[in-house]
Biopython code that builds the backbone (N, CA, C, O; Angstrom):
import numpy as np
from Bio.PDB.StructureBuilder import StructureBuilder

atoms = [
    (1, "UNK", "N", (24.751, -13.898, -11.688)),
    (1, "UNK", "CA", (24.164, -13.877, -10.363)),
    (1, "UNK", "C", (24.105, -15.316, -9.852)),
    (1, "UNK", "O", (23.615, -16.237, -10.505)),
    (2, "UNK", "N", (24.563, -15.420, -8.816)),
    (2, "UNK", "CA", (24.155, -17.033, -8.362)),
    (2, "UNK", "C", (23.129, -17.571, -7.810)),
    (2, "UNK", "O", (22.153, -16.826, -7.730)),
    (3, "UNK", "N", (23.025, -18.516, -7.438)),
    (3, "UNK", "CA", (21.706, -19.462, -7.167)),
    (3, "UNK", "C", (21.051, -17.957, -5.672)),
    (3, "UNK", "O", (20.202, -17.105, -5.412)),
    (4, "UNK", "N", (22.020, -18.496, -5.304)),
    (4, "UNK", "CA", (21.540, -17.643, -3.813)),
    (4, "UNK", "C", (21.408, -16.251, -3.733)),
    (4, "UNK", "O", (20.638, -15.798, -2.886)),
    (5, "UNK", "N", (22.169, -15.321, -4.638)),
    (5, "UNK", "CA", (21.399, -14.263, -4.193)),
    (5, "UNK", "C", (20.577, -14.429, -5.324)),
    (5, "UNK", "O", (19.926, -13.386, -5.386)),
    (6, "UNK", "N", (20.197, -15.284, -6.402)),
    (6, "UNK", "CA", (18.566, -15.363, -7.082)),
    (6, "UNK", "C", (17.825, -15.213, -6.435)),
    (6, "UNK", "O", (16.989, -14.322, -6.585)),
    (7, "UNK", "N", (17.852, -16.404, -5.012)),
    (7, "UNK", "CA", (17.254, -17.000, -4.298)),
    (7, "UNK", "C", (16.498, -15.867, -3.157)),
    (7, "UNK", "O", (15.289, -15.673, -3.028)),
    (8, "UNK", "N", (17.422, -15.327, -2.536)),
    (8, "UNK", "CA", (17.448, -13.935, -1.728)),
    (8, "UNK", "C", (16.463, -12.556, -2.549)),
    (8, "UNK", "O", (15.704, -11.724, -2.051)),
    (9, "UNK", "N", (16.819, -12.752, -3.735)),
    (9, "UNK", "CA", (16.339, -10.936, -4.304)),
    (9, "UNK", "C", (14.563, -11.507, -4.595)),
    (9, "UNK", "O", (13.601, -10.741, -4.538)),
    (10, "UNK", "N", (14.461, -13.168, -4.936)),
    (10, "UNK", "CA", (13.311, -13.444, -5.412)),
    (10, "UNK", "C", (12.432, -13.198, -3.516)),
    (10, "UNK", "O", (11.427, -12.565, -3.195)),
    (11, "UNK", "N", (13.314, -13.951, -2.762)),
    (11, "UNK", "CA", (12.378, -13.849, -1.366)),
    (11, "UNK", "C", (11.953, -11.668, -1.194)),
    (11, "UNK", "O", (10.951, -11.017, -0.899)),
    (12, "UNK", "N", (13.131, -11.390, -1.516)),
    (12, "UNK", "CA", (13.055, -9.378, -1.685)),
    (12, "UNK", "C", (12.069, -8.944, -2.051)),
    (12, "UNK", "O", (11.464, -8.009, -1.527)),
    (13, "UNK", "N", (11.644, -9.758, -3.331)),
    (13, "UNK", "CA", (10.767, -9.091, -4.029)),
    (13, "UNK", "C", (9.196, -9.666, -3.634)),
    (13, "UNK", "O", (8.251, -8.879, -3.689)),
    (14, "UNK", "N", (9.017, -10.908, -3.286)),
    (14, "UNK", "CA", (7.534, -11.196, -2.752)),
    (14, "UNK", "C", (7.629, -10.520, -1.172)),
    (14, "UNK", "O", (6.643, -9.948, -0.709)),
    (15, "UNK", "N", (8.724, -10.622, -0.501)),
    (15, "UNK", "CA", (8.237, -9.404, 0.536)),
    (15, "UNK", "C", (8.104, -8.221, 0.273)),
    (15, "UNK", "O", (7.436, -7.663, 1.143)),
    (16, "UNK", "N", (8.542, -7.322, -0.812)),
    (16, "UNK", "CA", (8.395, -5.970, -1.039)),
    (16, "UNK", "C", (6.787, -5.971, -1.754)),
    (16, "UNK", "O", (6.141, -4.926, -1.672)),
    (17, "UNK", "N", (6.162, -7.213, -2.473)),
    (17, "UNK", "CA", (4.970, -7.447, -2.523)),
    (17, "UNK", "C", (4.040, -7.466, -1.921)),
    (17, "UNK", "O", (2.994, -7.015, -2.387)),
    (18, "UNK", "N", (4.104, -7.933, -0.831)),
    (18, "UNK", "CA", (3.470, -8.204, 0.582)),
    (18, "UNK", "C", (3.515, -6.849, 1.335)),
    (18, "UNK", "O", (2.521, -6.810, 2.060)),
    (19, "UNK", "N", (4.167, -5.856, 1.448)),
    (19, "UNK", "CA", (4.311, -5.194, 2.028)),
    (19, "UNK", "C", (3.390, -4.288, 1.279)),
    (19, "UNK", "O", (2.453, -3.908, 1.981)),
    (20, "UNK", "N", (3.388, -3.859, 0.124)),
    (20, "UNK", "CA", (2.679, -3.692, -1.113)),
    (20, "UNK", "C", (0.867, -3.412, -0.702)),
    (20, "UNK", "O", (0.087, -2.466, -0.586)),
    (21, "UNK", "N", (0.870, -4.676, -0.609)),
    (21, "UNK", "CA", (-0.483, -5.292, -1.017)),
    (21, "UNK", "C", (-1.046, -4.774, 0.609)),
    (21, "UNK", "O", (-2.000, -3.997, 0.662)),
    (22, "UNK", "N", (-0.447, -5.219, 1.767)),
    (22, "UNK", "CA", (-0.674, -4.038, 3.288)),
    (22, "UNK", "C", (-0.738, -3.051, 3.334)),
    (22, "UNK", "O", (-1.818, -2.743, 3.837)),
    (23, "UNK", "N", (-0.218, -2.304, 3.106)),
    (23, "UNK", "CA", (-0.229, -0.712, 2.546)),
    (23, "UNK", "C", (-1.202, -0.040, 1.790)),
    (23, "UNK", "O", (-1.581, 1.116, 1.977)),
    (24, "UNK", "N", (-1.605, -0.853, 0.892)),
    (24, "UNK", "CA", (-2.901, -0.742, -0.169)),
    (24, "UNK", "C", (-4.260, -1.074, 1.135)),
    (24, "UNK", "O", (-5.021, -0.168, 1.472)),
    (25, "UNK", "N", (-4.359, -2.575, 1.763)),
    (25, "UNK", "CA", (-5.413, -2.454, 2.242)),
    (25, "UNK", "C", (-5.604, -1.392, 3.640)),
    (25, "UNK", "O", (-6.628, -0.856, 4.065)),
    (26, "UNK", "N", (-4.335, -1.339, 4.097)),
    (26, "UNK", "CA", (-4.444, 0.188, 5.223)),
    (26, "UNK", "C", (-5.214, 0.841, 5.015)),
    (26, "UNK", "O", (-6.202, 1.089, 5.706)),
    (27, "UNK", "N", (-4.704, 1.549, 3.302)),
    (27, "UNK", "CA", (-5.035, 2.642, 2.836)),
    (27, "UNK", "C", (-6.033, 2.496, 2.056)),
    (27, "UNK", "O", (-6.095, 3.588, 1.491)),
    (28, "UNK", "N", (-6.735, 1.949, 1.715)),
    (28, "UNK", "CA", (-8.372, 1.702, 1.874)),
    (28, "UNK", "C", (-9.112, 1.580, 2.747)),
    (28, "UNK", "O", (-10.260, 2.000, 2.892)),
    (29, "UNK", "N", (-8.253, 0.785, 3.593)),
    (29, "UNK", "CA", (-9.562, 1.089, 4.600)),
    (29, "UNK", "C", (-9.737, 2.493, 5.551)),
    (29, "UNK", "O", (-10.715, 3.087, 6.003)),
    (30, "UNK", "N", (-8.607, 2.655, 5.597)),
    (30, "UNK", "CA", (-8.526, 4.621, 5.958)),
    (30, "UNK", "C", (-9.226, 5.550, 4.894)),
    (30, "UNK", "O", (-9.763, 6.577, 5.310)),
    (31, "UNK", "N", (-9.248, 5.330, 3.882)),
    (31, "UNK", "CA", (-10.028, 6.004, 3.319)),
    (31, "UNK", "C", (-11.470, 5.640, 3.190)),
    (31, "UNK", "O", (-12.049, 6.546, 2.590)),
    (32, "UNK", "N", (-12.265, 4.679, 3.514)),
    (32, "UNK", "CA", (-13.621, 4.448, 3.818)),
    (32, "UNK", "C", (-13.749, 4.706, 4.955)),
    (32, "UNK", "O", (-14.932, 4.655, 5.294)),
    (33, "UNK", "N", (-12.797, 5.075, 6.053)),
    (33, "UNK", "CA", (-13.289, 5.110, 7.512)),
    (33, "UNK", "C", (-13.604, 6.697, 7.292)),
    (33, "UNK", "O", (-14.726, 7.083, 7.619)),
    (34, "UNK", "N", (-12.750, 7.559, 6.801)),
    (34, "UNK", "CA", (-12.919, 9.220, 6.790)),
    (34, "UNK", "C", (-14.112, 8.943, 5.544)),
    (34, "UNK", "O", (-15.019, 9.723, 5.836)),
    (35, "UNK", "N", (-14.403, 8.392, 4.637)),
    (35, "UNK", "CA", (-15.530, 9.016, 4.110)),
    (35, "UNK", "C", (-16.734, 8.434, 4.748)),
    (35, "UNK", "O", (-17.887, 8.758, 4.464)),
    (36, "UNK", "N", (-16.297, 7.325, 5.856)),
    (36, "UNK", "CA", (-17.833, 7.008, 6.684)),
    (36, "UNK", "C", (-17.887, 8.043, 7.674)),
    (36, "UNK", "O", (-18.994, 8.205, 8.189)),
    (37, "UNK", "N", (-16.944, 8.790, 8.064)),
    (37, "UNK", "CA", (-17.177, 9.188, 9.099)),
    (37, "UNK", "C", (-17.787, 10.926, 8.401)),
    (37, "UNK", "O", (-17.883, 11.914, 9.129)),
    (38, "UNK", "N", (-18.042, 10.933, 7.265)),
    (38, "UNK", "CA", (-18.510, 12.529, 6.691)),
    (38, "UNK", "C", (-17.191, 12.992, 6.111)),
    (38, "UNK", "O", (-17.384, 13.981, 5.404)),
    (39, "UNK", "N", (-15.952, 12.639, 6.156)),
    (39, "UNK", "CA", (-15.151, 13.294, 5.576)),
    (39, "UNK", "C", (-15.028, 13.780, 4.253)),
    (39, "UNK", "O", (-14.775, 12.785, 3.573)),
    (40, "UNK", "N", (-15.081, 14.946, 3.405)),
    (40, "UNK", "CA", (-15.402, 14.791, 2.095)),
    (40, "UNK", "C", (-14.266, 14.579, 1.281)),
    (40, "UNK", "O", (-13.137, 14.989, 1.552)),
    (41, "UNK", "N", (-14.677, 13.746, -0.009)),
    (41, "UNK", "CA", (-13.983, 13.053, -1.070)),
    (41, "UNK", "C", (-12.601, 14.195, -1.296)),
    (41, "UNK", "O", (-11.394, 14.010, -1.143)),
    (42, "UNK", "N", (-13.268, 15.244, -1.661)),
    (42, "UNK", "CA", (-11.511, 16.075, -1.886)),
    (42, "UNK", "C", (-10.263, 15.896, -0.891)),
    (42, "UNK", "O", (-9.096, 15.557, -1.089)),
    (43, "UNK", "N", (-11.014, 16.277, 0.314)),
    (43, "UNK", "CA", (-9.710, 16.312, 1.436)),
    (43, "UNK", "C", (-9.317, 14.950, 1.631)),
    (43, "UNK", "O", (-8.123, 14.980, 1.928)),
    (44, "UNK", "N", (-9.747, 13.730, 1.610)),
    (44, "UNK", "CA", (-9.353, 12.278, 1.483)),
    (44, "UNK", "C", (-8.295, 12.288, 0.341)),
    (44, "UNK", "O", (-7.108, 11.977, 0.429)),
    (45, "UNK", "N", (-8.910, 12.666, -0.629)),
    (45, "UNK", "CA", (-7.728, 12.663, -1.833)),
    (45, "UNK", "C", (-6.669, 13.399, -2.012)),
    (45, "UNK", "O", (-5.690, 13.166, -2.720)),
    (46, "UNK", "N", (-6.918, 14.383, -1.282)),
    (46, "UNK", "CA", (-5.480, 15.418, -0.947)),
    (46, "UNK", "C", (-4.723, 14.981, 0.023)),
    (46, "UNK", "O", (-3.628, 15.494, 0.254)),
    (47, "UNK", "N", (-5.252, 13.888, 0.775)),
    (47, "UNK", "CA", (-4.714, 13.047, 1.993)),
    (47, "UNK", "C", (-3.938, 12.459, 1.499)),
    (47, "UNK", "O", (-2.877, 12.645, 2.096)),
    (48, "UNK", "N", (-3.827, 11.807, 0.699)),
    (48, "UNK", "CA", (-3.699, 10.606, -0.194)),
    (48, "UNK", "C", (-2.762, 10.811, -0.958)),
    (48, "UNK", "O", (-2.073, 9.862, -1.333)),
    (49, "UNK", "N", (-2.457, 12.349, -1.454)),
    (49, "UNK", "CA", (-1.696, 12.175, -2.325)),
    (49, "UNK", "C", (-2.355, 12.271, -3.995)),
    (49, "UNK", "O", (-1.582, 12.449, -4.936)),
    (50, "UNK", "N", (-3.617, 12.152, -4.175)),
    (50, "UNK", "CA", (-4.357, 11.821, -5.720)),
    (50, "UNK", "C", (-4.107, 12.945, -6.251)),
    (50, "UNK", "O", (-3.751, 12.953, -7.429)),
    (51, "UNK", "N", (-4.221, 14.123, -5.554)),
    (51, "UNK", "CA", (-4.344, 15.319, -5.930)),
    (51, "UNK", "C", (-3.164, 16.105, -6.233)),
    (51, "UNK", "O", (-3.279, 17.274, -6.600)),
]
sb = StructureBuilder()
sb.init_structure("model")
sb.init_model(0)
sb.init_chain("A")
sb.init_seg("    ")
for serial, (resi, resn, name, xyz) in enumerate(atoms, 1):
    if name == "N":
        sb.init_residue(resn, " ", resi, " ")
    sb.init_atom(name, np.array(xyz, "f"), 0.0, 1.0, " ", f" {name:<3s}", serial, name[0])
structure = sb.get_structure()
């Protein structure tokens, strides 16, 4: 592999990190907004995918 696409897949991968780590806080904070708002814990998690 050469310098540059090292260079390229390493920039790939801290943006696929970043993108990561956004996604996560979205999706926390969507899930404290439905359980502030009364939403109950099951249907959040079936939202989600946990289930």
């Amino acid at each position: 592999m050469s310098e540059d696409a090292l260079e390229a897949a390493q920039q790939a991968y801290q943006s696929a990190q970043e993108a990561l780590q956004t996604a996560r806080r979205k999706l926390a904070e969507a899930v404290l907004d439905a359980y502030a708002n009364g939403e109950p814990v099951g249907r959040i998690a079936e939202g989600c995918g946990s289930f």
